[in-house]
DSSP file (Angstrom, degrees, kcal/mol; ACC not computed):
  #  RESIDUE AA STRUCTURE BP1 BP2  ACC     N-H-->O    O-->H-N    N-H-->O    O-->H-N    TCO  KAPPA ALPHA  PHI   PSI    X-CA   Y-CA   Z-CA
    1    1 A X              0   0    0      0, 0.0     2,-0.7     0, 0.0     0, 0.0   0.000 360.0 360.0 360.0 126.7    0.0    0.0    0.0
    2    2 A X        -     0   0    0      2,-0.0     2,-0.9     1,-0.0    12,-0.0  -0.837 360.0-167.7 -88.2  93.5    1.4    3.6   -1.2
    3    3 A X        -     0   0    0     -2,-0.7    14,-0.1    11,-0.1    -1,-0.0  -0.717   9.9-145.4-100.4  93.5    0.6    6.3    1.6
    4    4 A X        -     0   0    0     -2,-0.9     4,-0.0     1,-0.1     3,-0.0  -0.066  10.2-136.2 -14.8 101.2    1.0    9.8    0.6
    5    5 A X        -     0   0    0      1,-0.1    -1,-0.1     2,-0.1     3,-0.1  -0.155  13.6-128.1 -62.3 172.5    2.2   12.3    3.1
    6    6 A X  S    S+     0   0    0      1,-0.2     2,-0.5     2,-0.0    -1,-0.1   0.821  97.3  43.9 -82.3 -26.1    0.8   15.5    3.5
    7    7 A X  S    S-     0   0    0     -3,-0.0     2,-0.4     2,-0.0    -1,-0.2  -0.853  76.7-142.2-109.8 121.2    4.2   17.1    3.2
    8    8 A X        +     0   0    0     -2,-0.5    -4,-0.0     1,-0.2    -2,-0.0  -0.699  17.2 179.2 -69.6 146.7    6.9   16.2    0.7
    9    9 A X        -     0   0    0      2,-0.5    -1,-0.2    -2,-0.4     3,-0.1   0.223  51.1-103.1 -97.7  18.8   10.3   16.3    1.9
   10   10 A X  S    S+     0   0    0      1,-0.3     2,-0.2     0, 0.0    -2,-0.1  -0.066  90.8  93.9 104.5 -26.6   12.4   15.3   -1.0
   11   11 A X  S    S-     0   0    0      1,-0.0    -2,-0.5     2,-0.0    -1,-0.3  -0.772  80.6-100.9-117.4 173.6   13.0   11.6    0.3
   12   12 A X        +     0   0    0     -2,-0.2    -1,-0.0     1,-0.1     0, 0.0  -0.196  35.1 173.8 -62.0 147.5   11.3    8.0   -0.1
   13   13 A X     >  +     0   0    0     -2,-0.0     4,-2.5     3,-0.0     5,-0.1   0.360  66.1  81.6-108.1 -23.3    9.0    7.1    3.1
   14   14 A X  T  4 S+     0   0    0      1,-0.3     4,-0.3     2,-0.2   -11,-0.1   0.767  89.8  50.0 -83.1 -10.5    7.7    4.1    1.7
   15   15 A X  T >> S+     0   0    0      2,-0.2     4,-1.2     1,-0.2     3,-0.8   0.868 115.0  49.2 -34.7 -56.8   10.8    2.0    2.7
   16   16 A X  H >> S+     0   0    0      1,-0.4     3,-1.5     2,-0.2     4,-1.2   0.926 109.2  40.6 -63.1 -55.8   10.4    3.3    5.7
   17   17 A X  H 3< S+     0   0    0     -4,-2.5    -1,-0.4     1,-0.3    -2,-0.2   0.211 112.5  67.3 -73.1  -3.8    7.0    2.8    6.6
   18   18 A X  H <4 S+     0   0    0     -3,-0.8    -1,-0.3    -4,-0.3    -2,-0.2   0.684 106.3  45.8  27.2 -62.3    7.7   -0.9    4.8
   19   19 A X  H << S+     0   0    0     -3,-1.5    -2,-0.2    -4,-1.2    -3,-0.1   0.622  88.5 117.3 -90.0 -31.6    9.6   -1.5    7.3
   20   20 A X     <  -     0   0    0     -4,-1.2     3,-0.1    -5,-0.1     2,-0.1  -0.186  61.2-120.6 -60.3 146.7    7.7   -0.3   10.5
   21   21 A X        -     0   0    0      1,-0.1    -1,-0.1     2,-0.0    -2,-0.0  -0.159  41.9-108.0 -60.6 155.6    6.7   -2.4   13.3
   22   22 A X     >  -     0   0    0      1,-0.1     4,-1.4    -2,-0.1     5,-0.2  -0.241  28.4-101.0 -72.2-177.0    2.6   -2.4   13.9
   23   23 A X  H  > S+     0   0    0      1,-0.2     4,-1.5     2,-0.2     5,-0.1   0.763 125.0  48.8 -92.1 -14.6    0.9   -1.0   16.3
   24   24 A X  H  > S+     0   0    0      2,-0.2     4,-1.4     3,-0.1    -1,-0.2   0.736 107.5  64.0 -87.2 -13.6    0.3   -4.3   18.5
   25   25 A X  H  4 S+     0   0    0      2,-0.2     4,-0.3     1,-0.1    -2,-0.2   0.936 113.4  36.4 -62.7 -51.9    4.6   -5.0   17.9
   26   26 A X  H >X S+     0   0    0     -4,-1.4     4,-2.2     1,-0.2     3,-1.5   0.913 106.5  56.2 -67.0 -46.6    4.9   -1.9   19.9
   27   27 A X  H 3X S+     0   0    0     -4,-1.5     4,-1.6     1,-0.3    -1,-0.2   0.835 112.9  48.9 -77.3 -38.6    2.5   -2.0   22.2
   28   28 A X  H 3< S+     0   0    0     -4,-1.4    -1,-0.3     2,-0.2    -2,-0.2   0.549 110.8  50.8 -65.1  -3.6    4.2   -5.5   23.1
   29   29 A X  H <> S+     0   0    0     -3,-1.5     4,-0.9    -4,-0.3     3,-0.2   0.667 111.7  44.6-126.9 -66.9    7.4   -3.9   23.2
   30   30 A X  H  X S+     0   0    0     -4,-2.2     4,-2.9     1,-0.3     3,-0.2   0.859 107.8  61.8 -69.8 -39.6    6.0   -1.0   25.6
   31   31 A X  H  X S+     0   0    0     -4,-1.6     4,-1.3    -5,-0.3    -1,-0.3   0.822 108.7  40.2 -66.7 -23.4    4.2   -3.8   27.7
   32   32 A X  H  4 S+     0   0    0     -3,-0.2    -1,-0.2     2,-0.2    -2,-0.2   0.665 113.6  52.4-106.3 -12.9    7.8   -5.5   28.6
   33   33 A X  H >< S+     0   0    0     -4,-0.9     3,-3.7    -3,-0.2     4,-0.4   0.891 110.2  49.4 -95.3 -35.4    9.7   -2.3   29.1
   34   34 A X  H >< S+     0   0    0     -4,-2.9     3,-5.8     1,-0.3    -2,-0.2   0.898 101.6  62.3 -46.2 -39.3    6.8   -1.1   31.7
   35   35 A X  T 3< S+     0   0    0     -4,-1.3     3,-0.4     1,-0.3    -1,-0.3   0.699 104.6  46.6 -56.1 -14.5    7.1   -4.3   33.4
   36   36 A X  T <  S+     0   0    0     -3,-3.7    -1,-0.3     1,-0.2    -2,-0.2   0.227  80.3 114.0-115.1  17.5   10.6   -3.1   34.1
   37   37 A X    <   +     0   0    0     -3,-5.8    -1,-0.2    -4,-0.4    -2,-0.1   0.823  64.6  61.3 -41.9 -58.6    9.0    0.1   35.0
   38   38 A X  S  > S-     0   0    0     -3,-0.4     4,-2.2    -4,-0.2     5,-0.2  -0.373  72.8-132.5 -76.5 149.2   10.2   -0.2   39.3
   39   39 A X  H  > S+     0   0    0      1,-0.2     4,-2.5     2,-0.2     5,-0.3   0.982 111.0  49.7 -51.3 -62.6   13.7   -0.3   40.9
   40   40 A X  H  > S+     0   0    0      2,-0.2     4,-1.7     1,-0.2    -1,-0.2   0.859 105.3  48.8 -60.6 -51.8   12.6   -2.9   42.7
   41   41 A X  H  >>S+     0   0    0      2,-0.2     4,-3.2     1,-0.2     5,-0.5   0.970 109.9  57.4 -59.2 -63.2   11.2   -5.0   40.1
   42   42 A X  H >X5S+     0   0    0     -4,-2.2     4,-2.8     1,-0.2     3,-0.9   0.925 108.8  47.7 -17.1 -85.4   14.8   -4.4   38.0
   43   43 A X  H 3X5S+     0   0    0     -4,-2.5     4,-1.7     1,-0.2    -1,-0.2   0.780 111.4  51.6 -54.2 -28.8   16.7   -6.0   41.1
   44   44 A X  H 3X5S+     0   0    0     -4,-1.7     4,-0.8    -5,-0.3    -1,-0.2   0.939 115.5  37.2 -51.5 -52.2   14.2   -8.9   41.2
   45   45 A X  H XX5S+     0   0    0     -4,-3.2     4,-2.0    -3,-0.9     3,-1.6   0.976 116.0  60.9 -77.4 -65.8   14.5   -9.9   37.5
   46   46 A X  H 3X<S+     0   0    0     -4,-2.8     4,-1.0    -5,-0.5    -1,-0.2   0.913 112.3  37.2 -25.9 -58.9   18.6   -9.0   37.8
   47   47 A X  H 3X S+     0   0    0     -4,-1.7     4,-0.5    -5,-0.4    -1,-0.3   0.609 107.8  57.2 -98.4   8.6   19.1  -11.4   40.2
   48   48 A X  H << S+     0   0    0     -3,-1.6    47,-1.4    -4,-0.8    -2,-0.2   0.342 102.7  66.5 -69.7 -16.5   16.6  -14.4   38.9
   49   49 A X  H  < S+     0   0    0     -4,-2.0    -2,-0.2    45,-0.2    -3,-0.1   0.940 112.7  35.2 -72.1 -35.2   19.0  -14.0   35.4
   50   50 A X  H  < S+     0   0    0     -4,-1.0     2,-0.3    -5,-0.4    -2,-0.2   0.869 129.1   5.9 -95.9 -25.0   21.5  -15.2   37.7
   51   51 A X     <  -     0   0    0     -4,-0.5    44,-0.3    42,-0.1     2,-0.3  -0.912  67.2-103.9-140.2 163.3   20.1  -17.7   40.1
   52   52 A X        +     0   0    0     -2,-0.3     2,-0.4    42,-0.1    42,-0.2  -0.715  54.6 169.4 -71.4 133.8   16.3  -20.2   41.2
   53   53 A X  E     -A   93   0A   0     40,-1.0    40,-4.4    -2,-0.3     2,-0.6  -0.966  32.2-128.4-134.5 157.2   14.9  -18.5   44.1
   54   54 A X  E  >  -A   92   0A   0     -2,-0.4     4,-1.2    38,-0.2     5,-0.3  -0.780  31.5-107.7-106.3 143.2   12.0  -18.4   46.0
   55   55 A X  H  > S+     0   0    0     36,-0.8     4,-1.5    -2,-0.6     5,-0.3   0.898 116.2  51.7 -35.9 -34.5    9.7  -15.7   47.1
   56   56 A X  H  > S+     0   0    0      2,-0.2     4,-1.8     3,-0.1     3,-0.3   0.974 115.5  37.1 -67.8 -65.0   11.1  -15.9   50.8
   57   57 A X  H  >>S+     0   0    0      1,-0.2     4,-3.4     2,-0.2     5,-0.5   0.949 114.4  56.7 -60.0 -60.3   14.7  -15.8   50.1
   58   58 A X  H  X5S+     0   0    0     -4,-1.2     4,-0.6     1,-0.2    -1,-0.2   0.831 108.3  51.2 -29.5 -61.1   13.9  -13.2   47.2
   59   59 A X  H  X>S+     0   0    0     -4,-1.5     5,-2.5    -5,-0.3     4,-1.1   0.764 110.0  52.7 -52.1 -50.9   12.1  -10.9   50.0
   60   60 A X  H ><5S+     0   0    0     -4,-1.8     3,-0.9    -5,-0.3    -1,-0.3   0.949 110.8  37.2 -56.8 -55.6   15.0  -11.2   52.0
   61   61 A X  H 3<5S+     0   0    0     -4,-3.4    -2,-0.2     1,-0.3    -1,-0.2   0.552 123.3  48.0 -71.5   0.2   17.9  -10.1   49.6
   62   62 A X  H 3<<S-     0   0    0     -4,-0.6    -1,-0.3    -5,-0.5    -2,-0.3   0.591 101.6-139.1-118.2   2.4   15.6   -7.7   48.4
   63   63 A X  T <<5 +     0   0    0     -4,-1.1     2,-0.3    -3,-0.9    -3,-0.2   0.959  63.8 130.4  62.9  62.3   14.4   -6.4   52.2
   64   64 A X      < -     0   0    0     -5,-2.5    -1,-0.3    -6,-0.0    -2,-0.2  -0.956  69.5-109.4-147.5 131.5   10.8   -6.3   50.4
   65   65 A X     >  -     0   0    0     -2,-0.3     4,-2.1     1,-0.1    -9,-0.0  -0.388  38.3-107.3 -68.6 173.5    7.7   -8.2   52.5
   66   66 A X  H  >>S+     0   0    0      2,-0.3     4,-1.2     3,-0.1     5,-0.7   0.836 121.2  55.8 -78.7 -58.4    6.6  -11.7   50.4
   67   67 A X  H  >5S+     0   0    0      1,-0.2     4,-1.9     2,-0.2     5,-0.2   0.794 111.4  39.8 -56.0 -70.3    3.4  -10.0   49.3
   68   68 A X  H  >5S+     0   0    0      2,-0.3     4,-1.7     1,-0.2     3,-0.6   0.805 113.4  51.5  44.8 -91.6    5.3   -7.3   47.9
   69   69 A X  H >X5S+     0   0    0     -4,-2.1     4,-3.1     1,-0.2     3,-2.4   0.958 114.8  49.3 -28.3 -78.9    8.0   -9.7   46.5
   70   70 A X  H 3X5S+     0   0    0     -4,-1.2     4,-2.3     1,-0.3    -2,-0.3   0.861 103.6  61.6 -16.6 -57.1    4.6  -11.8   44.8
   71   71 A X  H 3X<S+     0   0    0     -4,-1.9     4,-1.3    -5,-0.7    -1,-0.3   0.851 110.2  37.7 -58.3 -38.0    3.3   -8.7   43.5
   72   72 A X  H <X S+     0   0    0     -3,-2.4     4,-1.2    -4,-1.7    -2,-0.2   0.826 106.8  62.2 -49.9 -70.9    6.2   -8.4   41.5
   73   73 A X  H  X S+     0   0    0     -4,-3.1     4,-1.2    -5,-0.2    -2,-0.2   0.776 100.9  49.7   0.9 -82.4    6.7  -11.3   40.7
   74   74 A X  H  X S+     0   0    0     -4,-2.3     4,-3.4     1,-0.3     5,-0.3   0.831 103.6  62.3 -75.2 -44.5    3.5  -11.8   38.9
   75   75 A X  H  X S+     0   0    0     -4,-1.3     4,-2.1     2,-0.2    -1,-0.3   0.790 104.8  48.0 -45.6 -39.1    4.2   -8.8   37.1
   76   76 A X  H  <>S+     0   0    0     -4,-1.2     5,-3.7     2,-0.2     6,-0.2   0.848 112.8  44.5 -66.1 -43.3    7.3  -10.5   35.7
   77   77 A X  H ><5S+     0   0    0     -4,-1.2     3,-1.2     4,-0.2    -2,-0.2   0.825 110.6  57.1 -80.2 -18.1    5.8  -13.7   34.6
   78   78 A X  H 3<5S+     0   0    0     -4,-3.4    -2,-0.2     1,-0.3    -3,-0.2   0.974 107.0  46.4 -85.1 -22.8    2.9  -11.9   33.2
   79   79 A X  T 3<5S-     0   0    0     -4,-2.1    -1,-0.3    -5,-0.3    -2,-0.2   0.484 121.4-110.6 -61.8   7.6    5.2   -9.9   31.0
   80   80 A X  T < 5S+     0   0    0     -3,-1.2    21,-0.3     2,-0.2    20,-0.2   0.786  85.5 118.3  41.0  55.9    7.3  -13.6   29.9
   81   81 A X  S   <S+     0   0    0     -5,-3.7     2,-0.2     1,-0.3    -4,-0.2   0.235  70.9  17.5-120.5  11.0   10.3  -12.6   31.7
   82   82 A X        -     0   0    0     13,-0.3    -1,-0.3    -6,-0.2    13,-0.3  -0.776  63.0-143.8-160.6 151.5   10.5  -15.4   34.3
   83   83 A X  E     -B   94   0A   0     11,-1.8    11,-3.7    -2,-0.2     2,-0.2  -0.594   8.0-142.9-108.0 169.6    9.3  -18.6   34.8
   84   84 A X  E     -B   93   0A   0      9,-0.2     2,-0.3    -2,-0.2     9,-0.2  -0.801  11.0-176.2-129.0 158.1    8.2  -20.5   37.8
   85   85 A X  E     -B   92   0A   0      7,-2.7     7,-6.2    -2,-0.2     2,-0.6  -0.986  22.5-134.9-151.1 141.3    8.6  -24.3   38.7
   86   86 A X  E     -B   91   0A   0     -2,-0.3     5,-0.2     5,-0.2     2,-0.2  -0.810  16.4-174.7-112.1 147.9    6.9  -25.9   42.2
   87   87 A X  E >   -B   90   0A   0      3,-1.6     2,-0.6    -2,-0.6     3,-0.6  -0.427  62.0 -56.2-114.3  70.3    8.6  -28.0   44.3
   88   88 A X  T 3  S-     0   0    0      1,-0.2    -1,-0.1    -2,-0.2     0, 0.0  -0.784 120.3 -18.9  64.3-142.5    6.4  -29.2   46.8
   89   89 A X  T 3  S+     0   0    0     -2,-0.6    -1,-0.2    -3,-0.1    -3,-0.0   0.804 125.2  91.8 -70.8 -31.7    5.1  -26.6   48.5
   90   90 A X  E <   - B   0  87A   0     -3,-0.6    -3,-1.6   -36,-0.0     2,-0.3  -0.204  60.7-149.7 -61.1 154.1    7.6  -24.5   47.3
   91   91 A X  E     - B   0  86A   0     -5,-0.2   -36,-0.8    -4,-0.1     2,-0.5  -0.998   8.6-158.0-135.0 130.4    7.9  -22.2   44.0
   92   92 A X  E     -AB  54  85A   0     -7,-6.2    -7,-2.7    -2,-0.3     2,-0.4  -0.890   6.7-163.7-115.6 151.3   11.1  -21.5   42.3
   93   93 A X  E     +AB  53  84A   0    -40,-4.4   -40,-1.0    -2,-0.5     2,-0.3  -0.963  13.3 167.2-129.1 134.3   11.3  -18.5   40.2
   94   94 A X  E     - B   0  83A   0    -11,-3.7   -11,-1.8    -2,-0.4     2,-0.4  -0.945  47.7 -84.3-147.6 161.1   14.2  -17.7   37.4
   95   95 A X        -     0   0    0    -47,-1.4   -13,-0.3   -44,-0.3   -14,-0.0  -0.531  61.2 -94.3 -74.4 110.6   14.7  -15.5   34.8
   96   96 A X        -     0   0    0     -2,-0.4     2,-0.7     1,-0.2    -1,-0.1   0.281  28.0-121.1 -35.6 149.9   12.9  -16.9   31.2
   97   97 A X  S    S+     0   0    0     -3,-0.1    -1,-0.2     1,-0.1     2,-0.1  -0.506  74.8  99.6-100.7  70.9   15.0  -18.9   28.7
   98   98 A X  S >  S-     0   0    0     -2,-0.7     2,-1.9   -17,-0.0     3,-0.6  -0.372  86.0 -97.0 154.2 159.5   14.5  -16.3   25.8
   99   99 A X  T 3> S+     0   0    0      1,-0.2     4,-0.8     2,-0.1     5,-0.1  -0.329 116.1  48.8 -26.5 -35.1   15.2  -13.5   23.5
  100  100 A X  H 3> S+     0   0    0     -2,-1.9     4,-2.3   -20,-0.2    -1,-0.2   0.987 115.4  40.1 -25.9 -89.4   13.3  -11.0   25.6
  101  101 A X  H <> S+     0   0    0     -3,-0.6     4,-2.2   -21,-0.3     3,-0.2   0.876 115.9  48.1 -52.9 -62.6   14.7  -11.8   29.0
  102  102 A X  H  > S+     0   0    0      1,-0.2     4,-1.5     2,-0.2     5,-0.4   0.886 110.0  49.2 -59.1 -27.8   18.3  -12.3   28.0
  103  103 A X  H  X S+     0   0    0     -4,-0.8     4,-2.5     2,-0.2     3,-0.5   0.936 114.4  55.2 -81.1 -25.2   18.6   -9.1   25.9
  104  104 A X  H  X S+     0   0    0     -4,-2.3     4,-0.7     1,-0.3    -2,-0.2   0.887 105.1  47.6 -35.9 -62.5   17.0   -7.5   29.1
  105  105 A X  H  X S+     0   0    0     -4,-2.2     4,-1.7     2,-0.2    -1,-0.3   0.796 109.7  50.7 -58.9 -37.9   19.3   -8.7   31.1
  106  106 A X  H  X S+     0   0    0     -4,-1.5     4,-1.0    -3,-0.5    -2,-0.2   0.775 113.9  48.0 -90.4 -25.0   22.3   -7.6   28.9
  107  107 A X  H  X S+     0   0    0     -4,-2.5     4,-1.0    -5,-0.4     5,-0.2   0.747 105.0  54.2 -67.4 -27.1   20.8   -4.2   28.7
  108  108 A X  H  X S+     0   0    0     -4,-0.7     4,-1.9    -5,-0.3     5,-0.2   0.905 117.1  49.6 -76.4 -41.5   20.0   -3.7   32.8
  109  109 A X  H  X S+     0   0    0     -4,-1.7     4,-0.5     1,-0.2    -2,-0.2   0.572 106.4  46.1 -99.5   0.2   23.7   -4.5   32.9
  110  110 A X  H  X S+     0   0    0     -4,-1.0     4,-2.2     2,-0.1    -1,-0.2   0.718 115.3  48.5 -79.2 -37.0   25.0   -2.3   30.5
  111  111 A X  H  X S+     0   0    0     -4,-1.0     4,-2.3     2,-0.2     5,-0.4   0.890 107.6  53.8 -55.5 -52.1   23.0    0.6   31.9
  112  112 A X  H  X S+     0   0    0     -4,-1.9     4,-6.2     2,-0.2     7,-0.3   0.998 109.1  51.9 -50.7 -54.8   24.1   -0.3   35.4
  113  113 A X  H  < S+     0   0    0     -4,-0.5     6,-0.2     1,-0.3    -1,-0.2   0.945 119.1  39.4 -50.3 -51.8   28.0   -0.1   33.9
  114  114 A X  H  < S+     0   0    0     -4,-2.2    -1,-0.3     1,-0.2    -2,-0.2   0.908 119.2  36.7 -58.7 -58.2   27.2    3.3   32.5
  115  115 A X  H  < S+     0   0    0     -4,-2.3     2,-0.5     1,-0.2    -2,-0.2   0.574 130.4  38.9 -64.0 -33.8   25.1    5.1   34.9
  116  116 A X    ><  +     0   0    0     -4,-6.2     3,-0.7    -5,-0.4    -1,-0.2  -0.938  62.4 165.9-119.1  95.8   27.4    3.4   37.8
  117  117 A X  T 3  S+     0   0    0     -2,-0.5    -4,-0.1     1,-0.1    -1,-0.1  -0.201  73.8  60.1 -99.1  53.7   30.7    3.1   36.9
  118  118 A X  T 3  S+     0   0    0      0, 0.0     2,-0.5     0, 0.0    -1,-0.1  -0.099  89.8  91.2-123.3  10.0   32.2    2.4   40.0
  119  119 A X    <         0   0    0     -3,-0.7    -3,-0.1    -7,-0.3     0, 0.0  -0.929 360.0 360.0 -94.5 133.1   29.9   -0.8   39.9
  120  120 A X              0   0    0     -2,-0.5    -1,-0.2    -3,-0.0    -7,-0.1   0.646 360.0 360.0-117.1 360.0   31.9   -3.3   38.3
């Protein structure tokens, strides 16, 4: 489909516009960086890229009540940026195995390096 701008500016558009994501691409897009909207949520997802935990232990290294932790949580898995596995009574929670979540991760920790460079 050829859409005509209202203004020429001398160059091709239709490449561009060829090329653009939709509006539901984005809007998934927008949905995974909100989830990463809190600090707190960040440091959850940061450290499930690296290790299994469970919502008690999380709550603890993160100094966050359970419900709290949970809330969070949920938020993560509904965005498909960690999965859960039960062990018993128990739930372990870790950082998803894919493209999302990893480039996520390489990105939280490139940021960190930047914004903190005295973290190494």
């Amino acid at each position: 489909m050829d859409q005509h701008l209202p203004h020429d500016h001398g160059h091709e558009s239709s490449s561009v516009l060829s090329n653009m994501p939709s509006s539901e691409d984005c809007q998934a897009v927008a949905a995974i960086f909100k989830q990463l909207g809190d600090g707190n949520r960040i440091r959850i997802f940061w450290l499930l890229c690296h290790c299994e935990e469970c919502v008690i232990n999380i709550a603890a290294l993160m100094e966050m009540s359970s419900p709290a932790v949970s809330h969070h949580l949920k938020q993560l898995r509904f965005g498909g940026l960690i999965t859960s596995r039960r062990e018993g009574k128990e739930v372990y929670y870790k950082a998803a195995d894919n493209k999302q979540a990893k480039l996520l991760h390489r990105f939280i920790e490139q940021l960190v390096e930047i914004t903190c460079p005295s973290v190494s």
